[in-house]
C-alpha positions, 0 to 999 in steps of 0.5 A: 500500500502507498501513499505517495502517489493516490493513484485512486484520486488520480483516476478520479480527477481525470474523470471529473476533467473529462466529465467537466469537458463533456458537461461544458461542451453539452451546455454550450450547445444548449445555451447556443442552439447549436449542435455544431459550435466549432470545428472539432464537434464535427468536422465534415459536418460544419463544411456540409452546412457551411456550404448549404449556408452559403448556398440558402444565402445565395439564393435568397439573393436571387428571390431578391433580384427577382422580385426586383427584375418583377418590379422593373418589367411591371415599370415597362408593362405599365408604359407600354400600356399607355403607349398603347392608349395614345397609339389607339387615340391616334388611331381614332383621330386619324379615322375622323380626319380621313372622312369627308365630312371633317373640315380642313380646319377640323383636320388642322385641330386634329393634327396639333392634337396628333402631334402633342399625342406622339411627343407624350408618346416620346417623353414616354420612352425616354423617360420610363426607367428603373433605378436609372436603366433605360427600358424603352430606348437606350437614352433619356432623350424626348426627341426620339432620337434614341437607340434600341434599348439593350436586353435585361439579363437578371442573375436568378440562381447561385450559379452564372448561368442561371439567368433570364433575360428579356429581348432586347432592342425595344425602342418604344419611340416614334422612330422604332415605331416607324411613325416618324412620317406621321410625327413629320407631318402633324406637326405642320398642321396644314399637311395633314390631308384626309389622303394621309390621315387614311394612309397612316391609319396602317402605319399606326396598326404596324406600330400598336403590333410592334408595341405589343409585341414588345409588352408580350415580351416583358409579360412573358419574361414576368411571369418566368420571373414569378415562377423561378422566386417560387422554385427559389423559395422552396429551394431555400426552405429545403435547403434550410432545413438540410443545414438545420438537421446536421447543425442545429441541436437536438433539444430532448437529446442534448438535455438528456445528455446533460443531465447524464453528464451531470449526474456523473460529475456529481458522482465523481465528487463524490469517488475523489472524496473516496480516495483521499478518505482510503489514503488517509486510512492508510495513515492509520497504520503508522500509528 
């Protein structure tokens, strides 16, 4: 028997050491809510959810673009729309110069009317924008004079090409309509003929066709943009969820373990006041 060294107490306290590391760790995943707080708790683990952490992070930010692409084709939509109506009230006022019975001066009003129509008509394409971007003709310019404006490419995924774009060379001015002739004409009033008034009734036709064809466009492009926020969405949730199940903690799990943990760390206390009493036993044979 020796008294030298406790080996008994030595065991003991290593115990408790152990227990004291588990019992620690077990706290800090409850107080945090987390499985995984650092590295050495799991590894592989911690890269797998960084990465879904990442990838939930991104797409989050594409819904973000998304819904931000929505709001712009919905600027576009809407002023394409009035367009529409200015290109439809044009249309009428030709068909009532081009009869007989509207008088040159008639036609005169008409025309100044037709005019101050097809400058709304270019006030709105140069000035219809979202957060600076041209959408129908390349620059701000009210003469309509300006270019096609360019295609629209909108970042809806994490990787780069998942992209959706809208067609691009929309010039929604008197120009890329092809009623330059018609704006020509109005705006010195007298010129406006009921011979001309019946032939530019086509060209407004051609023109309310290739507005429309352009507002299908973005409408199109909408609702490709609605749908891919909704498959976003669930992507995110699902991806969410995967990251949850390896960090997130188990409560009724970890809470067991704790008190298991506790319970042990109470019964080494107790197993290291045990060895000292067998050392001091020892003592009693010098006596």
């Amino acid at each position: 028997m020796r008294i030298n060294t406790n080996v008994a107490s030595l065991n003991a306290q290593e115990a408790a050491q152990n227990t004291q590391r588990n019992l620690s760790n077990s706290l800090e995943k409850l107080s945090s809510g987390l499985r995984i707080n650092k590295a050495s708790d799991d590894a592989s683990g911690l890269a797998i959810a960084d990465k879904l952490r990442t990838q939930a992070s991104s797409v989050g930010q594409a819904m973000s673009n998304g819904n931000s692409a929505v709001a712009l084709t919905q600027i576009a939509d809407k002023a394409m729309g009035e367009q529409s109506n200015i290109l439809d009230i044009v249309k009428t006022k030709l068909i009532q110069a081009g009869t007989a019975t509207t008088s040159s001066a008639g036609r005169t009003a008409i025309a100044k009317d037709v005019n101050k129509l097809l400058d709304q008509l270019n006030n709105i394409a140069g000035q219809t924008n979202y957060n600076g971007i041209q959408l129908l003709q390349a620059d701000g310019t009210n003469t309509g004079a300006g270019a096609a404006g360019a295609a629209q490419t909108f970042v809806m995924g994490e990787k780069s090409g998942n992209t959706i774009s809208t067609a691009g060379a929309v010039r929604a001015n008197e120009t890329g309509l092809a009623i330059t002739t018609l704006k020509t004409t109005v705006e010195t009033a007298s010129l406006l003929t009921a011979t001309i008034a019946r032939a530019q009734m086509t060209t407004i036709d051609s023109a309310i066709d290739t507005l429309n064809g352009w507002r299908a466009d973005f409408g199109s492009t909408q609702n490709q943009l609605e749908s891919a926020i909704r498959n976003l969405s669930t992507q995110q949730t699902n991806i969410k969820a995967a990251e949850s199940v390896i960090r997130d903690v188990d409560y009724a799990q970890e809470s067991a373990n704790f008190n298991k943990q506790n319970i042990i760390a109470q019964a080494g206390t107790y197993a290291m006041s045990q060895s000292n009493a067998v050392q001091q036993n020892i003592t009693r044979l010098l006596q």
